[in-house]
N, C-alpha and C positions, 0 to 999 in steps of 0.2 A: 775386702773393704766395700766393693758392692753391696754385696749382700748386708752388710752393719747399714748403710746408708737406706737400702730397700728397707728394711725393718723401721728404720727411723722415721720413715715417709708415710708407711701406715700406721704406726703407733700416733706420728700425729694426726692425719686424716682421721682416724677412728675417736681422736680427742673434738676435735675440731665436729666430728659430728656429733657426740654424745654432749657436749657443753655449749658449742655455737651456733644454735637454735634458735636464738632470745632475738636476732632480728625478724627473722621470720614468724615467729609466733609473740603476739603482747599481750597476750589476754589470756586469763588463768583457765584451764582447763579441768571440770567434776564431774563424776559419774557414777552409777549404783544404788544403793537402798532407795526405796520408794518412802520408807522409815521417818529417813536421814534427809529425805528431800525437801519436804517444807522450811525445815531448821536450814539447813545450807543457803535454799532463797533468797530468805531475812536475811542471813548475814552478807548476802553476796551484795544484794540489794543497797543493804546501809555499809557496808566497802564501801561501794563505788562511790554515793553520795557520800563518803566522809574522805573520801582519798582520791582526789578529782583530776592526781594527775596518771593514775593507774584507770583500766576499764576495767567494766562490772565483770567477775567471771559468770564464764558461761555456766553451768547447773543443769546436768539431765541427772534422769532415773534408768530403771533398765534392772533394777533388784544390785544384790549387792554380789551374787555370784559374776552376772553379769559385769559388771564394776569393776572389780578385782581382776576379772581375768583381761577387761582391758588394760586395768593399769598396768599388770605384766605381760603386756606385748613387747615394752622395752624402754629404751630411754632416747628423749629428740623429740623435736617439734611434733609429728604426728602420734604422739602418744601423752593421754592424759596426764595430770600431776597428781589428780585424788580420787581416790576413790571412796564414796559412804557406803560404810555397811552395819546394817542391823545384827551383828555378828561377828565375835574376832578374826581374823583371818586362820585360814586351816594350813597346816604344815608343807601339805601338797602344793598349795595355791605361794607359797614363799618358794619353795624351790623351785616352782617355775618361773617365778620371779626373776628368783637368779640367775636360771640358766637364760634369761632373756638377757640378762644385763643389768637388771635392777636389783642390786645389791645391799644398796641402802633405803630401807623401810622406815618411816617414822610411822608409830601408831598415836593414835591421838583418841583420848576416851574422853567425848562432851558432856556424856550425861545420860539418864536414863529412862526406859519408857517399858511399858507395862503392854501385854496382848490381852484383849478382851473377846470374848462372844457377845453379838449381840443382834435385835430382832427387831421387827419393825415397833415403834413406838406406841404403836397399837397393841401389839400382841401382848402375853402373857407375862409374869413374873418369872423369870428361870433361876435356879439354885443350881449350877452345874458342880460334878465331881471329876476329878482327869478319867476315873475310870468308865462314867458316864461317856465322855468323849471319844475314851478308846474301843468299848464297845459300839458304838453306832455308828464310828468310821473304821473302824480296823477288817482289810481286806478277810482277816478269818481270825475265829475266836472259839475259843474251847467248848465243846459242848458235851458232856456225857462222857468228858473223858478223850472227848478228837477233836483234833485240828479242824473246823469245817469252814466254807465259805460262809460270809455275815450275813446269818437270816435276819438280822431286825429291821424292821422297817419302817417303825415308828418309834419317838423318841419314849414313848411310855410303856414300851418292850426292854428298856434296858434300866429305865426309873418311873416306876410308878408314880412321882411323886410331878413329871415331867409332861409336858401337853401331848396329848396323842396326835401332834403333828406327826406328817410324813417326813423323814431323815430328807434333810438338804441341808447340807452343809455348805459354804464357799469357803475355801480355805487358803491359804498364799501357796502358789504353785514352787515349785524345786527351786528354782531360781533365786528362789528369795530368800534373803535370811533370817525373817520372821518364818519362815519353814521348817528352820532347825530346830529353831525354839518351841516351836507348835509340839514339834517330835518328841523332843527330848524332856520340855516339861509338862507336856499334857498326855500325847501319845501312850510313851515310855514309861512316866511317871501310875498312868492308870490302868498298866500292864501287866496281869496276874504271870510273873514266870515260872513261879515253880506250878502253875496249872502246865503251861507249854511246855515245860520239862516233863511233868507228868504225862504228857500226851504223847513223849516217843522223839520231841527234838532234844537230843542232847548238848549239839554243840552253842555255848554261848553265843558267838559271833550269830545264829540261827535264829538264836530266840530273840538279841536284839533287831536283826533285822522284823522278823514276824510280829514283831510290839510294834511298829512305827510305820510298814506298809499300809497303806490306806487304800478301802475298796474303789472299785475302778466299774460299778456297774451304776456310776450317777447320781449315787445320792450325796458323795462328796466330788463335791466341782471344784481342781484347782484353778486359782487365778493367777493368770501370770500378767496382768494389769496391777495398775496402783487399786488405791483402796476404791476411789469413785466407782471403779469397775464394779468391787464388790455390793458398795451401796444400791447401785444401778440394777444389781440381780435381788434385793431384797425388797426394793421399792416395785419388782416385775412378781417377785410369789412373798406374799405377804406372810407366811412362816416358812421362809428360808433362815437358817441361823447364818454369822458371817464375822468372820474371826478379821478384826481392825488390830491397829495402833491404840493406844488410849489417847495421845492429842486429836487424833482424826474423828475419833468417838466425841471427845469433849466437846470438836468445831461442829457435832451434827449430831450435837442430843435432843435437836426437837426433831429428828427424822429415827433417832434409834434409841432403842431400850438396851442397856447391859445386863448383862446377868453376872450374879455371884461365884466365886470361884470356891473352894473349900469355906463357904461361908463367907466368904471375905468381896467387899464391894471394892473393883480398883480406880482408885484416886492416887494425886500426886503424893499424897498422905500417909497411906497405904504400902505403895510402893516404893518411897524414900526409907519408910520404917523397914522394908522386906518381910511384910506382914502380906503383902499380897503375893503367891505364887508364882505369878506368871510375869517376872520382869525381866529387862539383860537389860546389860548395858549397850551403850550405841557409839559409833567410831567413824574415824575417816582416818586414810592412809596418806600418809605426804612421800613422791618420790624424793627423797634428798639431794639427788645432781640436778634435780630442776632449780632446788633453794638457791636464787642468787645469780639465776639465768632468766627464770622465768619471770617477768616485772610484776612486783606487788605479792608475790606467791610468800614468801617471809610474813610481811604485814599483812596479808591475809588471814594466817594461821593466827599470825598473834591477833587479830581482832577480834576471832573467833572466839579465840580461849580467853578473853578479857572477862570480865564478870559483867560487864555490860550487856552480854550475850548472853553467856551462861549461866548467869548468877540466880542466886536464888527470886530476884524481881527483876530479872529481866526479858525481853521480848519473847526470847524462845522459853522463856519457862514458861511465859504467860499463855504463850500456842500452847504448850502443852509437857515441853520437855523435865523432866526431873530432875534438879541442878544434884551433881553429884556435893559428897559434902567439905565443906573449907578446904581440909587440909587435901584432899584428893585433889581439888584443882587446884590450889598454890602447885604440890607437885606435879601434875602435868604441865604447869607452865613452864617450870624449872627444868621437865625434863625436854622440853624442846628447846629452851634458849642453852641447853647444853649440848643437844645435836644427837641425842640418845637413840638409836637406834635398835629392833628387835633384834 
């Protein structure tokens, strides 16, 4: 009988800390994509002015690796409610989740944004190709039939057609989840394999690694700052190229030139059509034990996903965001007032 009552005392205590939280914390807790961070702002921002009896939530950056892995340190006041990420969450980053405690994930898909290269507004015209890109950053690239380390050193070493700038690249560092995308649709994408098969690596896992490593002797600089950082390094060497957001581009095209992707200019246009290459969609994660503990975190979500926000004319599309289309946000919004969980 002890022992059923001992059980009993922690089963509650362990309740009472994972749900009874909400006195000590009243204000929403965000964190992650740098992406995702402006868009979150505006909404936290006109929350709070439209919901006067909740406070504004708080809003950091930090990338969206970074994000995620705070959101699953666990569940209780000292742990965030959202996380943004430029990126879906990865299968690894759920099971830690769980084994912390956060068992229930809501994904939440606001809309979508495009990655650009671009250069000081001075400089030249660029027509970039992915394989353009993987040649001039890719730590080693086939020559003569070998794996070698990347002799090129100018961008008109790998496209004639391209300034015979010196290779600088600013790129989104690991952390971030504009860095998987970098990878996977420009890297990877502009990555000859059957040349690195040719060359003596057989094993797949090998060669997708060898397409997406990026050289490490300087002339591609990751940034693990938001985008200003990167702005900041292109306004310092006036043909440094610097892979942004496309809202962040938009809010500073009198400071920066874009360049073309497979021929294709990216606009919200562009990108809504999936005519431009280099798009993803963009997320925040909601803990579900917070819903209903934490004050305002419900009516947060839903103000988010209203069309007020994300609609096709509204604030965050006007910054920059690409409202996904009708019938995709009806269904997101149906899939959270049903409680859906990954």
């Amino acid at each position: 009988m002890q022992k059923i009552l001992l059980t009993t005392s922690v089963a509650a205590l362990a309740l009472t800390a994972s749900v009874g939280f909400a006195a000590a914390r009243d204000q929403i807790q965000v964190a992650g994509s740098s992406t995702v961070l402006p868009y979150a702002k505006i909404v936290a921002e006109q929350f709070g002015e439209t919901f006067k009896n909740f406070k504004t939530p708080v809003v950091e950056s930090g990338g969206s690796g970074a994000g995620i892995k705070e959101f699953c340190k666990g569940v209780g006041e000292d742990t965030i409610d959202i996380a943004n990420s430029s990126r879906k969450i990865k299968e690894d980053e759920v099971k830690s989740c769980v084994e912390a405690g956060v068992k229930e994930i809501e994904e939440i898909k606001i809309g979508y944004d495009g990655i650009v290269f671009a250069t000081d507004i001075k400089g030249d015209d660029w027509a970039l190709e992915p394989k353009d890109i993987y040649l001039a950053l890719a730590a080693k690239v086939v020559k003569d039939g070998q794996m070698v380390d990347n002799p090129y050193s100018k961008w008109s070493e790998v496209n004639d057609k391209l300034p015979a700038w010196d290779i600088a690249a600013y790129i989104p560092g690991e952390k971030h989840g504009t860095r998987e995308v970098f990878e996977v649709k420009l890297m990877e994408e502009g990555c000859d394999k059957d040349a690195i098969k040719a060359s003596g690596i057989e094993d797949k896992k090998e060669i997708e690694k060898a397409c997406i490593a990026v050289r490490k002797d300087g002339k591609a600089v990751d940034i693990d700052g938001d985008y200003t950082e990167t702005l900041s390094r292109i306004d310092s060497n006036k043909t440094g190229v610097g892979v942004f957001g496309l809202a962040f581009y938009e809010n500073n095209a009198d400071k920066l030139k874009v360049a073309t992707v497979g021929g294709i200019a990216p606009s919200t246009e562009t990108i809504a059509s999936g005519e431009y290459p280099v798009s993803r969609p963009l997320y925040f994660y909601v803990k579900k034990a917070h819903l209903g503990v934490v004050p305002g975190l419900k009516e947060y979500v839903e103000f988010f996903l209203d069309d007020q926000m994300v609609g096709p004319e509204s604030p965050l599309a006007e910054y920059g965001l690409v409202a996904a289309p009708d019938a995709e946000r009806d269904a997101q919004r149906a899939a959270f007032a049903d409680g859906k969980t990954m």
